[in-house]
N, CA, C and O atoms as CSV, one atom per row, in Angstrom:
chain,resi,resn,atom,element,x,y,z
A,1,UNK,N,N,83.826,41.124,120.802
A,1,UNK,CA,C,83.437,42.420,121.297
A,1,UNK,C,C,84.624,43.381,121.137
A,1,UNK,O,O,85.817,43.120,121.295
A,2,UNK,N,N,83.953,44.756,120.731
A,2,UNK,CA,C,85.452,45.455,120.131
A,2,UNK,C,C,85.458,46.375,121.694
A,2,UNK,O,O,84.312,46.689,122.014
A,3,UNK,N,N,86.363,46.766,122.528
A,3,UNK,CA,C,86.303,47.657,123.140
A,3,UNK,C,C,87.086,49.016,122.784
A,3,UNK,O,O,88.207,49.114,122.284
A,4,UNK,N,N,86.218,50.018,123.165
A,4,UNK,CA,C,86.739,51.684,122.697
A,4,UNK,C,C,87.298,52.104,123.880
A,4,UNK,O,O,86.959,52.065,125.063
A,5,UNK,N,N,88.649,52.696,122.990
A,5,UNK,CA,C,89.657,53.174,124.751
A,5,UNK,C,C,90.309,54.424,124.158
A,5,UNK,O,O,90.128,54.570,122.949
A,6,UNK,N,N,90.871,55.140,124.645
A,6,UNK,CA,C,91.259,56.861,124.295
A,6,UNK,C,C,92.482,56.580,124.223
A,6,UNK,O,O,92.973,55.919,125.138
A,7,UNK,N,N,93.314,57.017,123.092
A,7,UNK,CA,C,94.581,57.342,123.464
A,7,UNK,C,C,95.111,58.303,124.103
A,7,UNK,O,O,94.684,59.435,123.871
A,8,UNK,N,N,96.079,58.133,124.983
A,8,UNK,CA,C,95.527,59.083,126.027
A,8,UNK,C,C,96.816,59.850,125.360
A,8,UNK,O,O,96.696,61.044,125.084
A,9,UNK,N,N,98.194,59.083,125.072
A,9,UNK,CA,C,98.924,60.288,124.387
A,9,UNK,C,C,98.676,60.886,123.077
A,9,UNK,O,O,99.634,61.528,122.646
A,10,UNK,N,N,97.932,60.856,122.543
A,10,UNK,CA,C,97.296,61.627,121.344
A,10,UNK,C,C,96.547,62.703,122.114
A,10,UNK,O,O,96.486,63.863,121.705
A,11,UNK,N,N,95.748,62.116,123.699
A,11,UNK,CA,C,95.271,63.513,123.697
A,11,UNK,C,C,96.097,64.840,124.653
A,11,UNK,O,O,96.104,66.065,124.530
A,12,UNK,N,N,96.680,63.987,125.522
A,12,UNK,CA,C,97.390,64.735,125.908
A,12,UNK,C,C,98.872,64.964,125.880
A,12,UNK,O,O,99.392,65.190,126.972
A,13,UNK,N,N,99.470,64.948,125.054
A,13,UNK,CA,C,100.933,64.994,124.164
A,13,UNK,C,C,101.004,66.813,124.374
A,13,UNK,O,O,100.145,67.686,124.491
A,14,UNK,N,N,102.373,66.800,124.350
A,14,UNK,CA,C,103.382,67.852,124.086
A,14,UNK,C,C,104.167,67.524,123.726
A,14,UNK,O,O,105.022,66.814,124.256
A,15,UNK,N,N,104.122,67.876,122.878
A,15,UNK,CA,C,105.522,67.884,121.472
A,15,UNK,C,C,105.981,69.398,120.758
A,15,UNK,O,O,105.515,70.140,119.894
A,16,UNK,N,N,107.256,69.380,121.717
A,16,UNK,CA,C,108.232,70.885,120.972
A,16,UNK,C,C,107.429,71.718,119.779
A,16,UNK,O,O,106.919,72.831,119.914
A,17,UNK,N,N,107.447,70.713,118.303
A,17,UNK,CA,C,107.141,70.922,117.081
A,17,UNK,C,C,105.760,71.202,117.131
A,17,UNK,O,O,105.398,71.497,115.991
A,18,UNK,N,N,104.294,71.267,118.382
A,18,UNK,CA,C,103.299,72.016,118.479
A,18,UNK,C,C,103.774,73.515,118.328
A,18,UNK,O,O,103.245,74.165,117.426
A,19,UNK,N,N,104.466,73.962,118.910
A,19,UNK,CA,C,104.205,75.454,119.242
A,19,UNK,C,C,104.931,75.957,118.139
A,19,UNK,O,O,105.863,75.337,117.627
A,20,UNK,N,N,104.338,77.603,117.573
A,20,UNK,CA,C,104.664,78.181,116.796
A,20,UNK,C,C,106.026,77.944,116.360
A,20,UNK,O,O,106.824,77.243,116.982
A,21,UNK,N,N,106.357,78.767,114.879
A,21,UNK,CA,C,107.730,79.139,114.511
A,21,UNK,C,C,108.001,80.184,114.505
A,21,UNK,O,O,107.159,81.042,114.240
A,22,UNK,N,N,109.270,80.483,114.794
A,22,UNK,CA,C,110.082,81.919,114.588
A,22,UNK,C,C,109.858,82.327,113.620
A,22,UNK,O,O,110.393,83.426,113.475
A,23,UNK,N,N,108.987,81.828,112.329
A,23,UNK,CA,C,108.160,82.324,111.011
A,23,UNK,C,C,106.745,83.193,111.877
A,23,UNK,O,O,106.399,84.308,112.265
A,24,UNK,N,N,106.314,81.831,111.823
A,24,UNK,CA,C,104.756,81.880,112.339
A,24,UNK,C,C,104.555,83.149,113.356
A,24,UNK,O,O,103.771,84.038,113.022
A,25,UNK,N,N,105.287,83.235,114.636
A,25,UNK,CA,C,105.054,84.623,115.310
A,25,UNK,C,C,105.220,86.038,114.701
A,25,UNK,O,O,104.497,87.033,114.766
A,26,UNK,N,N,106.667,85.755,113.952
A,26,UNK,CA,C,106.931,86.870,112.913
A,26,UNK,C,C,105.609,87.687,112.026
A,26,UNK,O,O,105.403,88.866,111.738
A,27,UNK,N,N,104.766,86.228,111.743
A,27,UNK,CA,C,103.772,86.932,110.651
A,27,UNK,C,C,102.679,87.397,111.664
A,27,UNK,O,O,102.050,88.436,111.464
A,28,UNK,N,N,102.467,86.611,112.749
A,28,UNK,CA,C,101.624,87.039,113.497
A,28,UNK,C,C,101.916,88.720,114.501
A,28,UNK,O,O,101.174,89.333,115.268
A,29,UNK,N,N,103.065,88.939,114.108
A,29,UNK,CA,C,103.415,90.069,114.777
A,29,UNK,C,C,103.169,91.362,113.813
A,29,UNK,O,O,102.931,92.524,114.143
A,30,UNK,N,N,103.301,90.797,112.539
A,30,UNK,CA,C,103.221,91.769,111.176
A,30,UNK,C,C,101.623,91.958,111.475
A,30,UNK,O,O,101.161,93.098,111.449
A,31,UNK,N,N,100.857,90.941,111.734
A,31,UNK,CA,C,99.295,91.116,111.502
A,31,UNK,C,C,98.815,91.784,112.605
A,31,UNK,O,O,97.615,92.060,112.587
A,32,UNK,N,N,99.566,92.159,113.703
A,32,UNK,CA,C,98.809,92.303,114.974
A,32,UNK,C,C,98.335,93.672,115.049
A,32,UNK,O,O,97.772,93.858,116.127
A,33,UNK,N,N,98.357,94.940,114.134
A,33,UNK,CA,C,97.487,96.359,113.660
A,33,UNK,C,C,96.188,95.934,112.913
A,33,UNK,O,O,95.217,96.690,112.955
A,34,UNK,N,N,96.124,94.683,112.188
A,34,UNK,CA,C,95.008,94.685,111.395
A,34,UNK,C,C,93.992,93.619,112.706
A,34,UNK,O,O,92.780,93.823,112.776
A,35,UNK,N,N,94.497,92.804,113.416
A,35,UNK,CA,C,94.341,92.268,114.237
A,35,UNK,C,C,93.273,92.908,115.544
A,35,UNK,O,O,92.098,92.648,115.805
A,36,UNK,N,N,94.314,93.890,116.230
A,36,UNK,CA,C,93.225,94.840,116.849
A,36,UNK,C,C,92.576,95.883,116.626
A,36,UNK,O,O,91.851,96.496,117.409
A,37,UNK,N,N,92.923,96.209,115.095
A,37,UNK,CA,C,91.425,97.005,114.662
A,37,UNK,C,C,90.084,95.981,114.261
A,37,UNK,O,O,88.947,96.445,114.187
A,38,UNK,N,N,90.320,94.849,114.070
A,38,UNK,CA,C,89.171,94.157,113.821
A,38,UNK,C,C,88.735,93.602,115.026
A,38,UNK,O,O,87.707,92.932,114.929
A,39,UNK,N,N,89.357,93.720,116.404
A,39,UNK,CA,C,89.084,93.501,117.729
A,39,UNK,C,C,88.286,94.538,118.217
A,39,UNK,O,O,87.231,94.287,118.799
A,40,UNK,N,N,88.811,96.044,117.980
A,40,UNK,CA,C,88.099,97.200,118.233
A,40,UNK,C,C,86.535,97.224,117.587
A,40,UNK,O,O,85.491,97.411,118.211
A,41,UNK,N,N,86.700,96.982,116.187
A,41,UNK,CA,C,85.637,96.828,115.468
A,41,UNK,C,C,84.627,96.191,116.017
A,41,UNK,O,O,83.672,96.863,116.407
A,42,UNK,N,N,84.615,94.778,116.166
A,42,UNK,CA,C,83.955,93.736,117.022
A,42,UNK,C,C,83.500,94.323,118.257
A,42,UNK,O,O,82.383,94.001,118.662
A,43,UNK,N,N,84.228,95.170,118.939
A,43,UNK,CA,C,84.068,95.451,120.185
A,43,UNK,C,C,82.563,96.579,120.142
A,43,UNK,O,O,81.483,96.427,120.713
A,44,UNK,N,N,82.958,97.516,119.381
A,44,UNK,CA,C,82.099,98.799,118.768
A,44,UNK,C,C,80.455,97.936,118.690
A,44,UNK,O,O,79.445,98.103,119.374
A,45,UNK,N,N,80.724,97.048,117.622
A,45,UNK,CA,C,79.484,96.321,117.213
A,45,UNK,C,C,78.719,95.446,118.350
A,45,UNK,O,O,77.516,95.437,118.609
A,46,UNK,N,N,79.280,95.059,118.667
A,46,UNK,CA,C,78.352,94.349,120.653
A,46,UNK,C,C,78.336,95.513,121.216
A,46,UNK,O,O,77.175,95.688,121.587
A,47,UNK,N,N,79.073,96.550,121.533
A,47,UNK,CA,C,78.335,97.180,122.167
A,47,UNK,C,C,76.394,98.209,121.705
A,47,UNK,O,O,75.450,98.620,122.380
A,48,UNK,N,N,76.687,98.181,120.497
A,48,UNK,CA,C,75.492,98.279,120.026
A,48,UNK,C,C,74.124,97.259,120.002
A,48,UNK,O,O,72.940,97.595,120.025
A,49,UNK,N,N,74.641,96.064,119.954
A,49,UNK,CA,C,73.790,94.837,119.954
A,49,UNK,C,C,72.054,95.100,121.032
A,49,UNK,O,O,70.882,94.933,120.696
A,50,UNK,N,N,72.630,95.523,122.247
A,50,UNK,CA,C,71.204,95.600,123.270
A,50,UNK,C,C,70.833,97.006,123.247
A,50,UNK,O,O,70.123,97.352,124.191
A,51,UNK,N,N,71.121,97.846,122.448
A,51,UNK,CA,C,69.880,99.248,122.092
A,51,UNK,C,C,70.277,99.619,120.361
A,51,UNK,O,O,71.210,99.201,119.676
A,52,UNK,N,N,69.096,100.619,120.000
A,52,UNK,CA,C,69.163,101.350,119.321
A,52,UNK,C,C,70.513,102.183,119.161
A,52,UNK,O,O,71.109,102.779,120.058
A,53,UNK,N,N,70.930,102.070,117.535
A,53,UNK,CA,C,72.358,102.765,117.322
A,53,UNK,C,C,71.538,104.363,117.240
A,53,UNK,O,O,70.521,104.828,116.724
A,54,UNK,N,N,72.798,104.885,118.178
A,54,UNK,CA,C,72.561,106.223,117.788
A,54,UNK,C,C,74.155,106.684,116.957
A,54,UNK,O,O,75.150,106.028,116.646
A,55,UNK,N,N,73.803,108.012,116.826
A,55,UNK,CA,C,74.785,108.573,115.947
A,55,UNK,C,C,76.190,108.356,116.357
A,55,UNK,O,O,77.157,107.899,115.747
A,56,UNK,N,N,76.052,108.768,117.451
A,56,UNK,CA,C,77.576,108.858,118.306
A,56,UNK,C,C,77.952,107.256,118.065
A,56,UNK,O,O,79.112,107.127,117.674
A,57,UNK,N,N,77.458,106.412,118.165
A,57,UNK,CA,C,77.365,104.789,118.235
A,57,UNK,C,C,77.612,104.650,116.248
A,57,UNK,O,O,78.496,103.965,115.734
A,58,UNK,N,N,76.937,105.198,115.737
A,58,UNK,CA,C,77.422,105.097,114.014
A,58,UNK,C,C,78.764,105.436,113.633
A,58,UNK,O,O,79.455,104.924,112.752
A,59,UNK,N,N,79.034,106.371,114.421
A,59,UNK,CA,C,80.650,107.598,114.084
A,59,UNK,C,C,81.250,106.375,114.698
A,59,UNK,O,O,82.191,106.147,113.938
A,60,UNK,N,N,81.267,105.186,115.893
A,60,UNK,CA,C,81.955,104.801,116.153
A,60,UNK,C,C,82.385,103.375,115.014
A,60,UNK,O,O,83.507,102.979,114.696
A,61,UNK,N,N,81.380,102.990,114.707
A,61,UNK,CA,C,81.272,101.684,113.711
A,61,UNK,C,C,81.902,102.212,112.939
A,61,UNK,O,O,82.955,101.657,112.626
A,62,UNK,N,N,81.497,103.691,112.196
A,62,UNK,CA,C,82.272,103.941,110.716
A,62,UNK,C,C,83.625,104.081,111.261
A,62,UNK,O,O,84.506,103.831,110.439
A,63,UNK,N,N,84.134,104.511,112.767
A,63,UNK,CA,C,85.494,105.008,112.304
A,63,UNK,C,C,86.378,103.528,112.381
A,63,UNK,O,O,87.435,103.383,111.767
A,64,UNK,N,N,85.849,102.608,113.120
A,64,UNK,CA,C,85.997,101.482,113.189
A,64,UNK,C,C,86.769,100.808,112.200
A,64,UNK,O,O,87.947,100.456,112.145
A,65,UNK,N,N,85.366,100.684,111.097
A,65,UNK,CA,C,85.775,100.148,110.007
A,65,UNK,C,C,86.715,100.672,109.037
A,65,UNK,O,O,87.173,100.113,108.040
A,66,UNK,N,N,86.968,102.043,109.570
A,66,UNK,CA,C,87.922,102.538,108.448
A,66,UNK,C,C,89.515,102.363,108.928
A,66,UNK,O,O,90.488,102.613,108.217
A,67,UNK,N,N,89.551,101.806,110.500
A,67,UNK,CA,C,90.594,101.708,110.685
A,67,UNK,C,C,91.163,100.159,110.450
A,67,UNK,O,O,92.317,99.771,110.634
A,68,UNK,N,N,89.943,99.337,109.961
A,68,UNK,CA,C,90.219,97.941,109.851
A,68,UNK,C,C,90.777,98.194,108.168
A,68,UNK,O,O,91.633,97.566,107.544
A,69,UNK,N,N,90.255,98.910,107.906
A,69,UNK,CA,C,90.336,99.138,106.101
A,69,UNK,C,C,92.109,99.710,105.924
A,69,UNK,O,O,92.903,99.242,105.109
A,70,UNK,N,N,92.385,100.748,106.863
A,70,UNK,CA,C,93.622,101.105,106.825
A,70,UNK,C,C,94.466,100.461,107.180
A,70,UNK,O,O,95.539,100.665,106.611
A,71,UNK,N,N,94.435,99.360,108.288
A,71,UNK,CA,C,95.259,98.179,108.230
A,71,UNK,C,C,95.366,97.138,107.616
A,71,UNK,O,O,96.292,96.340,107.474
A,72,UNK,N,N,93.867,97.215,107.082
A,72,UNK,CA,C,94.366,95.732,105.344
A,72,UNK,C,C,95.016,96.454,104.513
A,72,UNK,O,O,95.831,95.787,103.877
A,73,UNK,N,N,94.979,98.185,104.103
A,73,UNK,CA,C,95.572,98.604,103.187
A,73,UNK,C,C,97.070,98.088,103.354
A,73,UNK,O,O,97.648,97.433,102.487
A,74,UNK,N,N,97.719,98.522,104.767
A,74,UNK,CA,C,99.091,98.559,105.073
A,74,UNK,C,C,99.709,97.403,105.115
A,74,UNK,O,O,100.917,97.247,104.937
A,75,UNK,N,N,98.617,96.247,105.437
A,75,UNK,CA,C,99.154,95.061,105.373
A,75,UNK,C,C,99.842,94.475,104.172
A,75,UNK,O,O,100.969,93.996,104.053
A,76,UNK,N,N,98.554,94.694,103.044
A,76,UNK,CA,C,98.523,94.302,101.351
A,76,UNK,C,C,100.382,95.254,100.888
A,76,UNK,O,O,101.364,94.951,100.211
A,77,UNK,N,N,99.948,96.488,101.776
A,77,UNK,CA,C,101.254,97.357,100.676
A,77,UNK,C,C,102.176,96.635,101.147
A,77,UNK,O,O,102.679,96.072,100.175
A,78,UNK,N,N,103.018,96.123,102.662
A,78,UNK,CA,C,103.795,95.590,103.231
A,78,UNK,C,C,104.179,94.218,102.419
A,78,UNK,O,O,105.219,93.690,102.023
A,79,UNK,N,N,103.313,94.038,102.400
A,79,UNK,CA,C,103.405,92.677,101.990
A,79,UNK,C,C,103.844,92.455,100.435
A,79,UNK,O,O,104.254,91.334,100.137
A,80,UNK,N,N,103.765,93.706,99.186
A,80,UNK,CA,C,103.317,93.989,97.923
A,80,UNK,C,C,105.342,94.231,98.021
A,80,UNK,O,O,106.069,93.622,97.235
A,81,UNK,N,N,106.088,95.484,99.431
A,81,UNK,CA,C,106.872,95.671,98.782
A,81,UNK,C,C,107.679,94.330,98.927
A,81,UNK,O,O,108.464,93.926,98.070
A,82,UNK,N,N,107.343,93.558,100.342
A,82,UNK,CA,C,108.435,92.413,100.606
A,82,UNK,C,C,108.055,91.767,99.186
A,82,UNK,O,O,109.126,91.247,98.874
A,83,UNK,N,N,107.528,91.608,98.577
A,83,UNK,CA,C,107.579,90.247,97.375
A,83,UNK,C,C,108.360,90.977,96.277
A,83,UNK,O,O,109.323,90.279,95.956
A,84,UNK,N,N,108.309,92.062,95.617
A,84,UNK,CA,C,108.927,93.147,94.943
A,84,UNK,C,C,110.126,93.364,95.355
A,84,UNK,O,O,110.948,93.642,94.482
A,85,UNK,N,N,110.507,93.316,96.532
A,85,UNK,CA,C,112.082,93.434,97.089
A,85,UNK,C,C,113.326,92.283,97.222
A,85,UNK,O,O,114.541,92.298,97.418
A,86,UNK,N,N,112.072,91.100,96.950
A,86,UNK,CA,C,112.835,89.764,97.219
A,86,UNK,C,C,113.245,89.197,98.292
A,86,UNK,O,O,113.819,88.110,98.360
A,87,UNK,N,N,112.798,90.343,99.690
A,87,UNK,CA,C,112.697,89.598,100.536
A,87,UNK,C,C,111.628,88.773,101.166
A,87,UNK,O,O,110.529,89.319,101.268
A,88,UNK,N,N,111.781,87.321,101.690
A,88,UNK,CA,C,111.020,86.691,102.397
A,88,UNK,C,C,111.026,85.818,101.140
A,88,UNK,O,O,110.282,84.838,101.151
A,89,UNK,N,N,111.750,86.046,100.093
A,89,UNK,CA,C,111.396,84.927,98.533
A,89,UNK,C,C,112.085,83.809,99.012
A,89,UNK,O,O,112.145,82.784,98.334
């Protein structure tokens, strides 16, 4: 008879080398404009979910999305000059 048992430190382990890197936050700090415009965005869109969009409710989606659009732009350019500059190579 085989018996099934949990490892219990696999499930509950902490280990230093879980939590982010001084990389990893870095990039996550670079992303955090494109981040909460796609939070805002999201937000815009549920609130529409339980009625009819009206206009004022459209102006908000479009401006939404254009601010998610302006932070992938800034991201891509950011990112276009660090590789071009040699830094982060």
């Amino acid at each position: 008879m085989n018996h099934i048992v949990t490892v219990q430190e696999a499930v509950t382990a902490f280990e230093p080398w879980l939590e982010p890197t001084g990389a990893e936050l870095d990039a996550i700090e670079l992303e955090m404009p494109l981040i909460a415009a796609e939070v805002e965005l999201l937000d815009v869109q549920i609130m529409t979910l339980d009625r009819p969009v009206s206009e004022l409710d459209a102006r908000r989606i479009r401006r939404a999305h254009r601010r998610v659009l302006a932070a992938r732009r800034e991201l891509a350019n950011r990112a276009a000059d660090l590789s071009t500059s040699g830094v982060g190579a």
